[in-house]
Legacy VTK file of the C-alpha trace (Angstrom):
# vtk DataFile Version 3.0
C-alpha trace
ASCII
DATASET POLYDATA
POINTS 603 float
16.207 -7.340 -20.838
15.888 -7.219 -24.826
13.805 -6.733 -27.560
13.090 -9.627 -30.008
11.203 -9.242 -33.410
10.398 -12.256 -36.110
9.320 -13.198 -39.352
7.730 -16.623 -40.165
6.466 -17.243 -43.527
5.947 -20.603 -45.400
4.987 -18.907 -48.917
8.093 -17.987 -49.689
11.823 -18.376 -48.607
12.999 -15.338 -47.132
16.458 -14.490 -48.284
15.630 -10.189 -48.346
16.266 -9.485 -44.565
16.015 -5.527 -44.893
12.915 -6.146 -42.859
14.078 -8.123 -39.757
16.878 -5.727 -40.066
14.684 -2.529 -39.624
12.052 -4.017 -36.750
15.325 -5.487 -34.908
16.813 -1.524 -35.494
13.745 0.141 -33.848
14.091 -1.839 -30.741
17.682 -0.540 -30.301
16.555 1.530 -27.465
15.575 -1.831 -25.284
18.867 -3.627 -26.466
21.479 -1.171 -26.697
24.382 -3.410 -25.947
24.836 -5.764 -29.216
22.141 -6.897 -32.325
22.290 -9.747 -34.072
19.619 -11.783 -36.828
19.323 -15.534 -37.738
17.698 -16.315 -41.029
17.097 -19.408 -42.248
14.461 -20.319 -45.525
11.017 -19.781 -43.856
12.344 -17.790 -40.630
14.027 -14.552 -39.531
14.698 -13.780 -35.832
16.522 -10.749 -34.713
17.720 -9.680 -30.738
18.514 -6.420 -29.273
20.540 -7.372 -26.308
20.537 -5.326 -22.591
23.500 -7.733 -21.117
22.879 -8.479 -17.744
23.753 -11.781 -17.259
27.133 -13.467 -18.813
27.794 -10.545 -20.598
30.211 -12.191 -22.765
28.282 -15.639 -23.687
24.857 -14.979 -23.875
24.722 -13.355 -27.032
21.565 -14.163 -28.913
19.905 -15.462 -31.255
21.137 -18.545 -29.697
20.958 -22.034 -31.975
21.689 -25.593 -30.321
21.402 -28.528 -31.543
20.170 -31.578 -29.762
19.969 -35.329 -31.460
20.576 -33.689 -34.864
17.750 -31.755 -34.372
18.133 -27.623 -34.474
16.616 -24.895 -32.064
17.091 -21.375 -32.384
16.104 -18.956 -29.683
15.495 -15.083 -28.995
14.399 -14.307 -25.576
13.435 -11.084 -23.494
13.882 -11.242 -19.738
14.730 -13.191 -16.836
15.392 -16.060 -15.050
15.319 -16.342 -11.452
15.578 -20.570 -10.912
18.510 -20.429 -13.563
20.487 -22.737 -11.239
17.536 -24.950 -10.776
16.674 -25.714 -14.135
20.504 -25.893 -15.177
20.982 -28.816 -12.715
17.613 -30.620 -13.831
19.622 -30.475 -17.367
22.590 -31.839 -16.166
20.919 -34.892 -14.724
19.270 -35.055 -18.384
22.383 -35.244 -20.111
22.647 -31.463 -21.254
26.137 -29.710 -21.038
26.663 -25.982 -20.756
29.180 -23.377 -22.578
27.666 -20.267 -21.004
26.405 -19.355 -17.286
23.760 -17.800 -19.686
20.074 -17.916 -18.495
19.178 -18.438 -22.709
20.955 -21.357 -22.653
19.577 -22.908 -19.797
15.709 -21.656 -21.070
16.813 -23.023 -24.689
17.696 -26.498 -23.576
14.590 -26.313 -21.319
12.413 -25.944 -23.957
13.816 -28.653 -26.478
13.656 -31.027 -23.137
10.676 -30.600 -21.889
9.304 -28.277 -25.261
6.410 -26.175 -24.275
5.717 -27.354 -20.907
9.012 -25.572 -19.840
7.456 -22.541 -18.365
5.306 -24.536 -15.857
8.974 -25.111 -14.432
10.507 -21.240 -14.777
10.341 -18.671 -12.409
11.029 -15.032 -14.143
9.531 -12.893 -16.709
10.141 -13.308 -19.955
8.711 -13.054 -23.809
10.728 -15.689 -25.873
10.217 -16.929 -29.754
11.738 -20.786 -30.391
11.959 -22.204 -34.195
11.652 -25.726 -33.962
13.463 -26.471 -37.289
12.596 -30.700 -37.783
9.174 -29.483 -36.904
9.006 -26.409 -39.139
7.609 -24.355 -36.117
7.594 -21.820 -33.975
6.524 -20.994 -30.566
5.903 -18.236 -28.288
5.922 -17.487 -24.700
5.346 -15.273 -22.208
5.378 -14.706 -18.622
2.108 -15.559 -16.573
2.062 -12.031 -15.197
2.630 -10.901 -18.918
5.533 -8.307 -16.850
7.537 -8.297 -20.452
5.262 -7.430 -23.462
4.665 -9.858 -26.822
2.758 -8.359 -29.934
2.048 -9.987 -33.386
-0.005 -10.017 -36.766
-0.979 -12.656 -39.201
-1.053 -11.738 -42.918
-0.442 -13.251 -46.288
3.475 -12.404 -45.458
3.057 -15.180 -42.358
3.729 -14.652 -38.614
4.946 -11.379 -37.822
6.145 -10.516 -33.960
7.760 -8.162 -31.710
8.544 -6.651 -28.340
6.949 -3.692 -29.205
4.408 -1.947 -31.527
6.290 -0.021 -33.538
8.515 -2.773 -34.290
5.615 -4.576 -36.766
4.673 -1.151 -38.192
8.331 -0.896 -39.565
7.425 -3.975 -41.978
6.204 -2.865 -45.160
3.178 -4.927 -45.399
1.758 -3.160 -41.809
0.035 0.141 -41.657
-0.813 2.210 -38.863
-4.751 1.476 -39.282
-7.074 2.080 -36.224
-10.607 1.129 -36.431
-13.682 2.320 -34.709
-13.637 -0.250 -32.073
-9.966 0.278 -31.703
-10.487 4.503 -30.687
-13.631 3.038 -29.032
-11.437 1.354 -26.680
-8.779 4.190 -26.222
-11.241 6.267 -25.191
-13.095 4.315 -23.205
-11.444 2.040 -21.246
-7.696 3.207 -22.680
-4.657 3.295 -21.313
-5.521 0.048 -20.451
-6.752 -2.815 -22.920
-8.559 -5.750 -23.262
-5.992 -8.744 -22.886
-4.750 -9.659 -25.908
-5.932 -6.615 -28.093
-4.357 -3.676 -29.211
-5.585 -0.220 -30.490
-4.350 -1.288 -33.955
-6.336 -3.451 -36.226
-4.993 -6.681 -36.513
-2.103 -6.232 -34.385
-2.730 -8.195 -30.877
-0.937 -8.971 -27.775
-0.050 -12.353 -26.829
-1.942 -12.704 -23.308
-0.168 -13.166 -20.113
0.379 -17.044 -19.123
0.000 -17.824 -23.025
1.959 -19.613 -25.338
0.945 -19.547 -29.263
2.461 -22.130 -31.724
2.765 -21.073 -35.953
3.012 -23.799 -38.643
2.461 -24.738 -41.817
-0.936 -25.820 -41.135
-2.338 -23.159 -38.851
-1.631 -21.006 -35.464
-2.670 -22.187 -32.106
-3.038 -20.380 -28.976
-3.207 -21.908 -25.143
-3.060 -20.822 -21.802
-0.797 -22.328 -19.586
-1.555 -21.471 -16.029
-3.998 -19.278 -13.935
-4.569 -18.466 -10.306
-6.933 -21.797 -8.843
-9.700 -20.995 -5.979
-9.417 -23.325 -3.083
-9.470 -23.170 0.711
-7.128 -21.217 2.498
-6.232 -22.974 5.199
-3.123 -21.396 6.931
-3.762 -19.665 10.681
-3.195 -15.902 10.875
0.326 -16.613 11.690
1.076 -19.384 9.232
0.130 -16.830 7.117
1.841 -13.903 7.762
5.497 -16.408 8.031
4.587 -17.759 4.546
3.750 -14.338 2.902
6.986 -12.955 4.766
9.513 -16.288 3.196
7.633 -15.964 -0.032
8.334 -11.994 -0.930
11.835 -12.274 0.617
12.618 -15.400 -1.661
11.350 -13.187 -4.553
13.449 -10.448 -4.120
16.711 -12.031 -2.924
16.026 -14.426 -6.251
16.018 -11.191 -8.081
19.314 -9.921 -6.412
21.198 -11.939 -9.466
23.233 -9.835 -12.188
26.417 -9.110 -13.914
25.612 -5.833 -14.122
25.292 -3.056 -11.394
21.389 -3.076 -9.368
19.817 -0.773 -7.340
16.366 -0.574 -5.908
13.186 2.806 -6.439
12.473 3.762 -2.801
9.645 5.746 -2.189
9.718 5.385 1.618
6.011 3.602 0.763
5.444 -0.077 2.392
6.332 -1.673 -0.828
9.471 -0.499 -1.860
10.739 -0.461 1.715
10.249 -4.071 1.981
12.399 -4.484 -1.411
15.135 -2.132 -0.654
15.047 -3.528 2.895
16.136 -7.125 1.869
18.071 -6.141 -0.831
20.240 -3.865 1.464
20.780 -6.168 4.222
21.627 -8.926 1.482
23.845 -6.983 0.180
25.559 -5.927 3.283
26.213 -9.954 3.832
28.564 -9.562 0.668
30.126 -6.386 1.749
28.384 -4.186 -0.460
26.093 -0.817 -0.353
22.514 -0.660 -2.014
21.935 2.816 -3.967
18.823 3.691 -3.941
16.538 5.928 -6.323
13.744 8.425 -5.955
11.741 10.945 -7.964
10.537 14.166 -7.082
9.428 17.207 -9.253
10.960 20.986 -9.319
9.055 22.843 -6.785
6.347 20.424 -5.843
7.102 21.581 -2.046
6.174 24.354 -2.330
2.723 23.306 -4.689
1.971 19.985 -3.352
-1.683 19.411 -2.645
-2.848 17.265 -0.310
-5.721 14.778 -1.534
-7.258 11.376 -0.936
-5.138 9.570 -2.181
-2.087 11.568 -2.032
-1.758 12.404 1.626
1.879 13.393 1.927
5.235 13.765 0.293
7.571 11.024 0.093
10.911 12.665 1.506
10.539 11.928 5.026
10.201 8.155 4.918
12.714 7.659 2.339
14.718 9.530 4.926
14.446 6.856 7.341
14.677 3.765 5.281
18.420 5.505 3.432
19.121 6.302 7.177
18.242 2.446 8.438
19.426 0.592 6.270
22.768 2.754 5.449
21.776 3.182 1.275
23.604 5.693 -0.850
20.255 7.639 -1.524
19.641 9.838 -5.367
16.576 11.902 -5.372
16.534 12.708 -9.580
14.399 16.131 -9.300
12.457 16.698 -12.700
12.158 19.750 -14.127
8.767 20.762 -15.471
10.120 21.746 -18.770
11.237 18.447 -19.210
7.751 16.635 -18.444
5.685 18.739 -21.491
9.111 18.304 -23.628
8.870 14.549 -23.177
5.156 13.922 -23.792
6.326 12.910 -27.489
8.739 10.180 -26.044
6.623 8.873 -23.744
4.401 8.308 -26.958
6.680 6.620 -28.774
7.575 4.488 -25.897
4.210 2.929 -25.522
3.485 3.157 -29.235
-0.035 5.241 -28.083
-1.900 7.950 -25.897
-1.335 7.076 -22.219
-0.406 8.138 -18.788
1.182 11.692 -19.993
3.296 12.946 -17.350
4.027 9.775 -15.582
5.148 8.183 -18.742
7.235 11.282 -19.234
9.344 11.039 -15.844
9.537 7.439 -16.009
11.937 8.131 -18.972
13.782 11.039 -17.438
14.146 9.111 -14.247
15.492 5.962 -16.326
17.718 8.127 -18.138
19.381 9.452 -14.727
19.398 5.830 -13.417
21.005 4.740 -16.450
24.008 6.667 -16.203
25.148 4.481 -13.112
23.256 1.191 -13.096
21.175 -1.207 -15.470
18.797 -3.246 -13.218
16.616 -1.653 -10.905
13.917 -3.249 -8.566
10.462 -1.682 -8.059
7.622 -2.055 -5.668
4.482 -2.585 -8.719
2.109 -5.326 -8.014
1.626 -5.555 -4.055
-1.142 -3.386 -4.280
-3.035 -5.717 -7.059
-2.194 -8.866 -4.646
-3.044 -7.655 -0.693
-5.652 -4.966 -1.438
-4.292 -2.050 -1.519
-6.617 0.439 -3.487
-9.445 2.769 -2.182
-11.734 0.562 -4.632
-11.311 -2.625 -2.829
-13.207 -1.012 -0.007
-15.953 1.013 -1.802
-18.259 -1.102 -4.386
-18.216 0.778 -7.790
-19.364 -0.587 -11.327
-17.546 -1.812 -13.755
-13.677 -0.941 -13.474
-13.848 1.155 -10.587
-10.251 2.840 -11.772
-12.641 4.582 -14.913
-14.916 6.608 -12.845
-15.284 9.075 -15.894
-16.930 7.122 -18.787
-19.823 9.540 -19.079
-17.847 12.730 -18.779
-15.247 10.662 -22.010
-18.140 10.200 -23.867
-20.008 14.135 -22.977
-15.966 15.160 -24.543
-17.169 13.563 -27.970
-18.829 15.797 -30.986
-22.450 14.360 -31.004
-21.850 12.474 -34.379
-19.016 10.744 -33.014
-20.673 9.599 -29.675
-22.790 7.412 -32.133
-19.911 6.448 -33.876
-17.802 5.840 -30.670
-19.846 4.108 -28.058
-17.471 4.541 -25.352
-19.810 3.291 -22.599
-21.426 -0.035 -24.101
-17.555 -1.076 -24.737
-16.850 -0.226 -20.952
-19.601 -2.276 -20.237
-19.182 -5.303 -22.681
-15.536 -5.505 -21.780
-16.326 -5.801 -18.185
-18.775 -8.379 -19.092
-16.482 -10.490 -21.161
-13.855 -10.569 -18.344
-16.533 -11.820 -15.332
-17.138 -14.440 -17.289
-13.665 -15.771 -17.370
-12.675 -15.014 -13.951
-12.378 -18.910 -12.293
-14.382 -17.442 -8.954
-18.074 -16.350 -7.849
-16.707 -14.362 -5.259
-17.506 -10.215 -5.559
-14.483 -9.183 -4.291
-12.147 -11.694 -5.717
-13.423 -10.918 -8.416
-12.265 -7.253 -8.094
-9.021 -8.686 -7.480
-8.426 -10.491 -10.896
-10.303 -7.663 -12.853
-7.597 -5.421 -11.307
-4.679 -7.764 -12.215
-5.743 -8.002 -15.661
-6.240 -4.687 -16.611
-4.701 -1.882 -13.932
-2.187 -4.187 -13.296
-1.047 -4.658 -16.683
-1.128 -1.006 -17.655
1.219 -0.399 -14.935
3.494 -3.302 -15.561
3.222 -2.133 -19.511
3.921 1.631 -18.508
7.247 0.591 -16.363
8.469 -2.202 -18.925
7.653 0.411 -22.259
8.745 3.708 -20.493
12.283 2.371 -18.575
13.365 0.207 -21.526
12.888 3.507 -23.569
15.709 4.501 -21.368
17.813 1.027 -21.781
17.000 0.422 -17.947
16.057 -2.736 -17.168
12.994 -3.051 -14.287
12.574 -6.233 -12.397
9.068 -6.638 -10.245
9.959 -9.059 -7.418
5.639 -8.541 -6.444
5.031 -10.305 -9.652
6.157 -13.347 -8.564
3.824 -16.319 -9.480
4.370 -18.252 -6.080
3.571 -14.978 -4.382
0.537 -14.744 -6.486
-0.779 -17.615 -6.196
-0.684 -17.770 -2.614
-2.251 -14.040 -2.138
-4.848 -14.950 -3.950
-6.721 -17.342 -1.467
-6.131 -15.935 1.551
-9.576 -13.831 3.038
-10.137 -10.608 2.910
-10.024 -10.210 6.530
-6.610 -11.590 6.821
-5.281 -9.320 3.878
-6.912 -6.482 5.842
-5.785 -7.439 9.098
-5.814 -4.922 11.939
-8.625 -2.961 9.448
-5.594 -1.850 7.590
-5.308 -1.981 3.312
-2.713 -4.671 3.210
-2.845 -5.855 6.596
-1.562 -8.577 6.077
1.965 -7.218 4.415
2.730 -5.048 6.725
2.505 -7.308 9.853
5.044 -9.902 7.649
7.464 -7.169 7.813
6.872 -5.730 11.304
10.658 -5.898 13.010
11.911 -5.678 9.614
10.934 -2.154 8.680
10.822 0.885 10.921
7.047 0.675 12.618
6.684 4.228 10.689
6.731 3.089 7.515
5.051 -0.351 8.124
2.062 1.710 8.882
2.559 4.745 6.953
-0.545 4.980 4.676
-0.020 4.655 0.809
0.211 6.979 -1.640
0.379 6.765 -5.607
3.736 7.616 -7.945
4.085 10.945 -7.134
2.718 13.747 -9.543
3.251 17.128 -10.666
1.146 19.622 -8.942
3.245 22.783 -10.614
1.152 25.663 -12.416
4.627 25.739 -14.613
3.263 21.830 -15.791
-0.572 22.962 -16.412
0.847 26.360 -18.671
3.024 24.257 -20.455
0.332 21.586 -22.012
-1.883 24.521 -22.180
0.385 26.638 -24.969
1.015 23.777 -26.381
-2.793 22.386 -27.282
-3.378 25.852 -27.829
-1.443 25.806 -30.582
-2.536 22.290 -31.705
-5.659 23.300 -31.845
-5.131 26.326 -34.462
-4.510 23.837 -36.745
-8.157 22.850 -38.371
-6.469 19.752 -39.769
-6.394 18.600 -36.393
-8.313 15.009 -35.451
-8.798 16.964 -32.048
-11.403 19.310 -33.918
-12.653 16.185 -36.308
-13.373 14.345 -32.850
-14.209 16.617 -30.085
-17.001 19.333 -28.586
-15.020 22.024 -29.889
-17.047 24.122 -27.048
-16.036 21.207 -24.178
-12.339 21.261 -25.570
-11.698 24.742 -25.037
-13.757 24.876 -21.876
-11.266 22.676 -20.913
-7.916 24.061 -21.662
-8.802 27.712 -20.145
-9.470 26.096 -16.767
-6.520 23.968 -17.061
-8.271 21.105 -17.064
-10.073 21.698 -13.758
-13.594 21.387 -15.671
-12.991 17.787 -16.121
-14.079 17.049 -12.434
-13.298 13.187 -12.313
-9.821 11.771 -13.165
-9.659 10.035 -16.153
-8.185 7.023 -15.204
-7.101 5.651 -12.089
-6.718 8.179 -9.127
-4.455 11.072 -10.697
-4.812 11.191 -13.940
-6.717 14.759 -13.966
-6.490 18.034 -14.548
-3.490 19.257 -16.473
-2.807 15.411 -17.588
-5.763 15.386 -19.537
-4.710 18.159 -21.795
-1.671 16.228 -22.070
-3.717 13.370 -23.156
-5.591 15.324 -25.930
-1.809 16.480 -26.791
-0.817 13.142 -27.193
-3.579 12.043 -29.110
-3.362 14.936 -31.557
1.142 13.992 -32.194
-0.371 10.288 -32.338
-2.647 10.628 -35.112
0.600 13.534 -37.039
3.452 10.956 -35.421
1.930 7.370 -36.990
0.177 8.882 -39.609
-2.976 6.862 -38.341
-5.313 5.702 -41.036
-8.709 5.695 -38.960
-11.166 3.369 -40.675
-14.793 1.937 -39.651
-14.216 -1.341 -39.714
LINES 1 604
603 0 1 2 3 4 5 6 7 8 9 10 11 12 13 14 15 16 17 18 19 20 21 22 23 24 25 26 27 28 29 30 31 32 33 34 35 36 37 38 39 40 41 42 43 44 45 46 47 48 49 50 51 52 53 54 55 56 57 58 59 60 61 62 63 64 65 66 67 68 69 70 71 72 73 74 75 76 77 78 79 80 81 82 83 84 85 86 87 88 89 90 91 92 93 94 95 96 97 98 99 100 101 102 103 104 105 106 107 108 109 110 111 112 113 114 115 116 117 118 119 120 121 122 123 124 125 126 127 128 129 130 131 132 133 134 135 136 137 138 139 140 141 142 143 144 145 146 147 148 149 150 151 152 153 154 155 156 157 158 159 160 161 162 163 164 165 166 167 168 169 170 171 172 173 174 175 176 177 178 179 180 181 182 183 184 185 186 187 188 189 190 191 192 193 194 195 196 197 198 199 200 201 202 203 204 205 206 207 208 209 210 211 212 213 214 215 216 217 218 219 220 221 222 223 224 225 226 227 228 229 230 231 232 233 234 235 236 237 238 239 240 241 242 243 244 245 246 247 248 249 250 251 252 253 254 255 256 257 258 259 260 261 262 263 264 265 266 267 268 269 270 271 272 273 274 275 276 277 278 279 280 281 282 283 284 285 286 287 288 289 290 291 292 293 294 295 296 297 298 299 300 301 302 303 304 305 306 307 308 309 310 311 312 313 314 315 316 317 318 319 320 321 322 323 324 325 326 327 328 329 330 331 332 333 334 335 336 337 338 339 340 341 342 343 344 345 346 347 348 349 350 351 352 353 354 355 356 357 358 359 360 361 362 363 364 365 366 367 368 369 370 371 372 373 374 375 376 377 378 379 380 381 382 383 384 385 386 387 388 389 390 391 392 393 394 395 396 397 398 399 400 401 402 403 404 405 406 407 408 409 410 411 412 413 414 415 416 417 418 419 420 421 422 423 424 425 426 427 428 429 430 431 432 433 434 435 436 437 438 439 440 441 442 443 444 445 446 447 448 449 450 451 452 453 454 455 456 457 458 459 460 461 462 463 464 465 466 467 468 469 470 471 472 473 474 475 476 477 478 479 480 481 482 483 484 485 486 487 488 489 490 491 492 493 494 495 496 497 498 499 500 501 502 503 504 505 506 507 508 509 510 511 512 513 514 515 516 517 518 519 520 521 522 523 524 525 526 527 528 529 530 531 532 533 534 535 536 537 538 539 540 541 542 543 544 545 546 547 548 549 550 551 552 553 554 555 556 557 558 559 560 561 562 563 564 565 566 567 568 569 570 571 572 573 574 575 576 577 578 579 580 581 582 583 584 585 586 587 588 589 590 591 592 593 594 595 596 597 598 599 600 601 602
């Protein structure tokens, strides 16, 4: 994985490239192996490179040129029908002088230009300058699993892997609008597709493709999920979902680099380090395997809901099974409140707090031994695997908390800020696009597009912040596709969430964790965690300066910090997100608004 950044501009020739310099710079952390810029008169495209595959030839930004004409390429991500493509080439006329996955994407694109990623299978955020057309294109994955931001000003086209990459240029300011804090608050961390919390900063949407000229921009989408008749048997269907995920995974075995997989002993992440190990062991090798755990949390674990049990004993088994070389990385609680300003930075806004914080540390401790690392994110969105699914709630049922957001506000700014129209407006804008009339389908797409995507954001933004690169082998289009017309009471075969999933892998897993029942990324549950956020928004909040005070019942705010959050009865956002990681959140908010030096405007 990489991080890209561009400049296109046709009122001027760019020949100053101090700019692409510094947004290429601030994405060091997600390309810490080599960086490189092209310039030419009207463009500037700059690559931070995480090698991975041909680690000598694939250096980027990669130019060809084809019939006299020249293509130049930056690209973030990966490839998994490299071979396929590279032999439709061949038959084409193209020859190769790297076993590079660019390459074979570059020459896709100037063959078949931007119907190429109807043919790839990967993720991936790439920028192509068409130079005999004066253009350039964008793309990125259909699952949207590697990010794509930009802006539009009187300088051009400006884009980048990340945020913080177009606040470096001089002519972008950190400016956040009403709507924009209407929308953190409300319905934050996730977003509405293709909008960010900045003004005038947006996100290319997954499965788009946007095209800059001379003339004007254009923006398409390029595929979707299509409602039609499933017609498989029960045991058609459990085969196909079975060949499908293993194809994904195995696919996603390829690199240059050392791989490992993040076993929680949950059904997901069994069935990935499960065929990775036993592919493996075909080549004579040994999968290591990761997990996570938190100083203490033995001993302060409490049982909920949703989190039933601890993880240890069923990663136990799997290591045991299927013969792994097993690292639990044990976070210290120090190190979660130390990081909350890191995590920031690595999503470029307020989000999941403590999560965001170990992702990092765990990356980190992955890092020191491996660069790719498979995870178990998305089978959950695709088979039907949250409490929601089976209880009918309003609106996004993962933001059970709108009213208690809004009671957080100071009365002027609950006017100001009206957290729960947005909810409901932005739920109301996405029914109307979802391609189904279907109730519970339609819970299915609402949860890919937004829950989905703030956990594929929080693992892409929090691992690359660590220079670890994080492939999702769930994410797989085929896969998705395919999950999404099959009927609920096949998913839920046997009256089990993700029925269907586990009876694919029955024979292939132990039967104890086939039917063990799931449970979120583990969390914190130390009082060390809840006194640590507590000093420090203590002491944030002694400062009068503070856009905690400017924004929020000062009454509600303390309320909430002497009971350690515990007044705040509903989790904020999703099913864990509570208690001592909302202090965190009003933490983060406070360093964003000192951090960015955020300009908050009306409009």
């Amino acid at each position: 994985m990489c991080g890209i950044a561009g400049i296109v501009s046709f009122a001027k020739v760019l020949t100053d490239t101090q700019q692409i310099q510094q947004m290429t710079d601030i994405l060091a952390h997600r390309g810490p192996d080599a960086q490189a810029i092209w310039t030419e008169q009207h463009v500037q495209l700059g690559h931070r490179r995480l090698a991975v595959i041909d680690v000598v030839g694939g250096a980027q930004p990669m130019t060809r040129t084809h019939r006299d004409k020249l293509y130049t390429i930056v690209y973030n991500g990966e490839l998994y029908n490299t071979e396929e493509l590279r032999q439709a080439l061949i038959t084409q006329g193209y020859t190769f002088t790297t076993t590079s996955d660019t390459e074979v994407l570059l020459y896709a694109f100037i063959e078949w230009k931007e119907h190429c990623v109807e043919r790839i299978n990967g993720i991936f955020a790439f920028a192509v300058w068409d130079d005999s057309q004066q253009s350039i294109y964008l793309f990125r994955d259909r699952l949207g699993v590697k990010p794509l931001f930009y802006t539009q000003n009187a300088e051009g086209l400006l884009f980048a892997s990340e945020i913080k990459a177009l606040l470096a240029h001089h002519t972008i300011r950190p400016i956040v609008t009403y709507e924009g804090l209407t929308a953190l608050l409300s319905i934050g961390p996730s977003r509405k597709p293709g909008t960010t919390v900045f003004k005038n900063i947006f996100e290319l949407p997954p499965a788009h493709a946007l095209q800059f000229n001379q003339n004007k921009m254009t923006t398409w989408c390029y595929w979707d999920v299509e409602s039609k008749e499933h017609k498989d048997s029960l045991e058609q269907t459990i085969e196909h979902v079975r060949e499908l995920t293993i194809d994904a995974i195995q696919r996603q075995l390829v690199s240059d680099v050392p791989l490992c997989t993040l076993l929680s002993g949950g059904l997901d992440s069994s069935i990935i380090t499960a065929i990775a190990a036993n592919t493996l062991k075909e080549h004579g090798e040994k999968l290591h395997t990761y997990s996570i755990d938190y100083e203490d949390n033995a001993q302060f674990f409490k049982k909920n809901d949703f989190q039933t049990t601890r993880d240890g004993y069923w990663i136990d088994i799997m290591s045991k099974q299927f013969n792994t070389v097993h690292h639990e990385i044990i976070i210290e609680q120090e190190q979660l409140v130390a990081y909350l300003k890191q995590a920031l930075r690595g999503k470029d806004y307020p989000s999941m707090v403590d999560i965001d914080s170990s992702l990092i540390l765990f990356g980190q401790e992955i890092k020191k031994n491996f660069t790719v690392a498979l995870s178990g994110e998305c089978a959950d969105e695709l088979f039907g695997g949250y409490p929601w699914f089976y209880n009918e709630t309003p609106f996004f049922p993962w933001i059970r908390s709108i009213d208690e957001r809004a009671q957080l506000l100071q009365g002027s700014w609950q006017q100001r800020l009206p957290l729960k129209d947005y909810l409901q407006q932005a739920y109301q804008d996405e029914i109307t696009q979802i391609p189904t009339n279907d109730k519970r389908q339609q819970l299915f797409y609402l949860n890919r597009q937004y829950f989905m995507q703030t956990l594929l954001e929080r693992k892409d933004r929090m691992t690359m912040a660590a220079g670890l690169e994080v492939r999702v082998p769930f994410a797989d289009h085929r896969l998705v596709e395919y999950a999404w017309n099959i009927p609920w009471e096949m998913k839920t075969i046997g009256g089990l969430e993700k029925g269907i999933l586990r009876k694919s892998f029955e024979g292939i897993l132990p039967k104890e964790v086939v039917y063990r029942k799931k449970n979120p990324y583990p969390k914190t549950y130390h009082p060390k965690y809840t006194n640590g956020v507590q000093k420090i928004l203590q002491q944030r909040l002694e400062n009068e300066n503070s856009i905690l005070y400017e924004l929020f019942n000062h009454e509600k705010i303390n309320e909430l910090m002497q009971s350690g959050g515990s007044s705040f009865r509903v989790p904020w956002f999703g099913q864990l997100m509570a208690g001592p990681q909302l202090l965190a959140f009003l933490i983060q908010i406070d360093m964003w608004f000192e951090e960015y030096a955020i300009e908050l405007v009306e409009h």
